[in-house]
N, C-alpha and C positions, 0 to 999 in steps of 0.2 A: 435759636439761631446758632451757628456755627462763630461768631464774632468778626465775618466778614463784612464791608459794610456792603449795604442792600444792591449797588451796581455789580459787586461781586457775584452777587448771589442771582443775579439777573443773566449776567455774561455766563455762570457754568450751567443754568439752563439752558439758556440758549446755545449752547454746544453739546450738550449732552442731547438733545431735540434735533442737531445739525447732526451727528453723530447714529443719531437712529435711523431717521430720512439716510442717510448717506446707505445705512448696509442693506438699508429694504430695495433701494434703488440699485446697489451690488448686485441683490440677489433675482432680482429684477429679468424674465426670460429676455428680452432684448438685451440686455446689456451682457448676458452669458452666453449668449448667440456669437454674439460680437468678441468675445473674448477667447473663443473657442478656431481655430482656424479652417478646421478639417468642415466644423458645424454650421462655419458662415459662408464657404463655397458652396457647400449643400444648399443652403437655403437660399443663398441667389440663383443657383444654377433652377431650382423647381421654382423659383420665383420667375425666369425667367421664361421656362417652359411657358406655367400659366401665362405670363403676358402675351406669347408669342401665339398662340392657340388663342383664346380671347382674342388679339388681335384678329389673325387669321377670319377665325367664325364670322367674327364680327364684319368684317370687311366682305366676307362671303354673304349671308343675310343681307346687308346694306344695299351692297351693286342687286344681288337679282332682284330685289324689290324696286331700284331703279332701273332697271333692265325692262322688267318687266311693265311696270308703270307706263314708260316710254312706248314699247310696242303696243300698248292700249290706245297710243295717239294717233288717230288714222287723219287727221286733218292737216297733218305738216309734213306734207306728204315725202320728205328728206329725211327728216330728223325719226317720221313713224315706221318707213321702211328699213333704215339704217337699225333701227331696235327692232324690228323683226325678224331681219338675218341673224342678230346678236342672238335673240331668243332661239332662233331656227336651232343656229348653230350648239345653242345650250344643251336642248332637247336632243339633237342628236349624240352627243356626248355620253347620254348619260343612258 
């Protein structure tokens, strides 16, 4: 032993362990992302791309499966015509 007493020797472990965690967590890609300015516009801005596309697709898939579902409704006879012209109008579009 170094002739500290035993809390001592508890306390500069436990620092020297807070000390390691700390520069792993430094070195850490998230936290260089973040420290970086030019790196973290980047990576929001393609962050946001994706969101915005995923959103979009998704919202595209969604409605014409409802779209479409609806026009298969030929018994209410409002709500099955009103998604028929929806779909008419699809089809011609495209």
């Amino acid at each position: 032993m170094s002739g500290q007493p035993p809390e001592n020797d508890d306390l500069t472990s436990e620092i020297r362990a807070l000390r390691i965690e700390l520069a792993r967590l430094n070195n850490h890609r998230f936290v260089r992302i973040h420290n970086n300015l030019p790196r973290l516009l980047t990576f929001n801005f393609a962050r946001g791309l994706a969101l915005g596309l995923g959103t979009v697709l998704g919202a595209t898939v969604l409605l014409s499966v409802v779209v479409w579902s609806l026009s298969q409704i030929e018994f209410l006879p409002i709500i099955g015509e009103w998604a028929a012209q929806i779909a008419e109008q699809m089809r011609a579009q495209e």
